[in-house]
N, C-alpha and C positions, 0 to 999 in steps of 0.2 A: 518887145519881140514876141512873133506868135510862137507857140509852143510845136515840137513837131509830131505829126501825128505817129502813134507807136504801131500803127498796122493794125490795131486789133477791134473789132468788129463790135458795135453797139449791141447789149446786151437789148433783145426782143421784149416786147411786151407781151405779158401775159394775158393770151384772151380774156374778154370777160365773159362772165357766166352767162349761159342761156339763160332766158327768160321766157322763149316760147313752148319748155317741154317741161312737162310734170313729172317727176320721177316715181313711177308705179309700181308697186311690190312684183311684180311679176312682167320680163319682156317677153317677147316673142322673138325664139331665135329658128333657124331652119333646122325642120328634123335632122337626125344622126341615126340613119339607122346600115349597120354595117357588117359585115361577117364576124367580126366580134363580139357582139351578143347587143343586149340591153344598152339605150342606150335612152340621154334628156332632150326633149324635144321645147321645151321651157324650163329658161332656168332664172332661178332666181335671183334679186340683184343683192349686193355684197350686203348689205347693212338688211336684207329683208331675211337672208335664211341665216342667220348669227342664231338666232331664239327658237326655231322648231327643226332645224333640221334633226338633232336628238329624238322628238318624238316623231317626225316623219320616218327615219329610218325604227323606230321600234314600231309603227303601224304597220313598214312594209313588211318585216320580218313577221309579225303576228299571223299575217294574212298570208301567208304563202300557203300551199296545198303542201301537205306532210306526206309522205311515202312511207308509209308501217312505221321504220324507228327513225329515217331521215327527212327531211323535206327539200321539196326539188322545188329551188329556187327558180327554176324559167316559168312559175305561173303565181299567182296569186289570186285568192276570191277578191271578188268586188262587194263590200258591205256597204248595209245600210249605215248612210248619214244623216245631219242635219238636211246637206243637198241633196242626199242620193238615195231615191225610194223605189224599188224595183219590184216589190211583191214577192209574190211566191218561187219567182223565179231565180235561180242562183246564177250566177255568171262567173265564170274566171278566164284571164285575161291571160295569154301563155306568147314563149316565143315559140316560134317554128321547132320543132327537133332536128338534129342534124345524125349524122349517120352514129355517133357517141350515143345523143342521149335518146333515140328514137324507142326503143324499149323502153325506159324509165316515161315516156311518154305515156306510151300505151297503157302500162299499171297504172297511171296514174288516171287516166280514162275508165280502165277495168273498175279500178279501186271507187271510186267516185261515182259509177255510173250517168257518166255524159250522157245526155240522150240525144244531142245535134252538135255540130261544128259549124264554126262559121271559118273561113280558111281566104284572107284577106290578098295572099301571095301568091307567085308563080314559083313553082319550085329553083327558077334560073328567070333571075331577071339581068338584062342589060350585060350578059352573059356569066354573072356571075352568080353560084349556089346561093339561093336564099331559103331554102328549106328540103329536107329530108326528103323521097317519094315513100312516106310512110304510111300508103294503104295499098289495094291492087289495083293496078291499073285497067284491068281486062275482066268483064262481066262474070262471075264463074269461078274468077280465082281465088288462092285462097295463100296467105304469106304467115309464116310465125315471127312475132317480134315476141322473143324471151319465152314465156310462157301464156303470150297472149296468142292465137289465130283470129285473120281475121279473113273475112270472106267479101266479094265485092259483090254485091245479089242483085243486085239494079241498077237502072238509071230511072231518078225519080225525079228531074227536072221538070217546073210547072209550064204547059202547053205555053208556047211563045212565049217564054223567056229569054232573053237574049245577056241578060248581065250576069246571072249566076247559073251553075252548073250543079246538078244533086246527084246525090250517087246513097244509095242501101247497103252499110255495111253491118255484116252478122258479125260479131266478138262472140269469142267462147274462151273460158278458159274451162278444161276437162268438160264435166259434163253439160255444166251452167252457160248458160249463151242468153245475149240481149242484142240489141240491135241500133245502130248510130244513123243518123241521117245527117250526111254531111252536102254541105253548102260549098263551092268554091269561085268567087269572084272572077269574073273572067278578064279584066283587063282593069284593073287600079292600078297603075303606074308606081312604084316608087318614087317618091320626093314629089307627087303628082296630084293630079285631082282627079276622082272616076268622073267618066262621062256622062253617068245618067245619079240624078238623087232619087227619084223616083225608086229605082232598082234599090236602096237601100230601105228605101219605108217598107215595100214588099218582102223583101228579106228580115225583117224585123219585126216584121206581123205574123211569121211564117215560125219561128223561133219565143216567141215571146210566152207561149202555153206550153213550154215545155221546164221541167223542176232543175233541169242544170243543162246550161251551154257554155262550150268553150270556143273564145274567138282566138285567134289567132293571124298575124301576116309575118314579117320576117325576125322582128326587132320585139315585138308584142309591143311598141308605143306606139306610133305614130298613125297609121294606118286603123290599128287595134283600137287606140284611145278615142278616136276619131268617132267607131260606130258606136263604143260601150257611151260615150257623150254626149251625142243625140240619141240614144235610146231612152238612159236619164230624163235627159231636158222632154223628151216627147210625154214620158211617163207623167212626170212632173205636169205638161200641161193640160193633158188626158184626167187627171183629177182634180182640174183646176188649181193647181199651187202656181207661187209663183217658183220663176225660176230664173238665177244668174248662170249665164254660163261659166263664166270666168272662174265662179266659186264651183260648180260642178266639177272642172278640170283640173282645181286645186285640190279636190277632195278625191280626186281618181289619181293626179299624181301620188298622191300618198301614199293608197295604196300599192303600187305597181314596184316593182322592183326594176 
């Protein structure tokens, strides 16, 4: 006699492994960059950050920009690597300020003596706040953040430029005053691609003889990581070295918080 069947459902086969995908220390997933701050734009896979993440996070922490007796974890320098040769020039990589840390921004600019911004974000993208309006908007004026003043003296945009936007700000604190020339990106999309590359080599050649800049867009990754990348890799081919990008951006993730 056949036996009767009891109902219950043939246990599945279990796939078998790919063989057409190499498992790579590092995927590529889509940025995260969000009103909540910092955020990974590359992460890596389970068996790859078991062994550095320890010293990737004491790298980030090292590099952060310090505030007299604190350090304000929304920026980081960018140091020299094995991959990462930038010259004379210092860079640090920051998130937007928000209406909280916008003073703490500012000392930190004062403190540091920025001499350019690079300013990757719209302050409202896709209707939502992506960054503080933390300079003056109107030719003339002049706002205090904390015990910074800053004044907006010009418009110093280069004849027919169409991608970025410059503006002359005078800082003072009490008697002492220097001066920032900040840069602001006119239409880089979030989760997007800017429409001209061009507009980035120019902006990058316009900054690049100056002893400290600070880039920034909403998140300080994604957008951020993006220009300080190819600044690298350009650097890198401008004196002839060679250059992996892949290892560039592992070594810029590290430091970035």
């Amino acid at each position: 006699m056949k036996k009767k069947s009891t109902g219950g459902s043939k246990p599945k086969k279990k796939p078998a492994p790919s063989r057409g995908r190499r498992k790579t220390t590092y995927e590529e997933e889509p940025s995260r960059e969000d009103d909540k701050g910092p955020a990974i734009g590359t992460l890596a896979t389970e068996d790859a950050n078991q062994d550095d993440g320890t010293a990737m996070e004491a790298e980030k922490k090292k590099n952060k920009v310090e505030l007299a007796l604190e350090k304000f974890a929304a920026a980081n320098w960018i140091s020299d690597t094995k991959n990462i040769c930038l010259g004379d020039c210092k860079y640090i990589c920051a998130q937007a300020p928000n209406d909280a840390s916008i003073n703490d921004f500012w000392r930190m600019l004062w403190q540091e003596k920025v001499k350019q911004i690079i300013m990757l974000c719209k302050t409202v993208e896709n209707g939502k706040p992506k960054c503080a309006q933390y300079w003056p908007l109107t030719v003339g004026d002049t706002k205090l953040y904390g015990t910074v003043s800053v004044t907006n003296l010009k418009i110093a945009t280069p004849e027919k430029e169409h991608v970025f936007e410059s503006s002359v700000l005078q800082v003072s604190v009490g008697t002492e005053t220097y001066q920032i020339l900040q840069h602001r990106w006119i239409n880089w999309p979030d989760f997007g691609v800017p429409d001209s590359g061009m507009g980035m080599l120019r902006l990058l050649r316009i900054v690049r003889d100056s002893k400290k800049v600070l880039i920034h867009c909403s998140a300080g990754v994604g957008r951020t990581g993006t220009v300080m990348a190819v600044e690298v890799c350009l650097r890198n081919l401008l004196e002839g070295k060679d250059v992996s990008p892949i290892e560039v951006l592992k070594d810029l993730r590290s430091q970035r918080a």
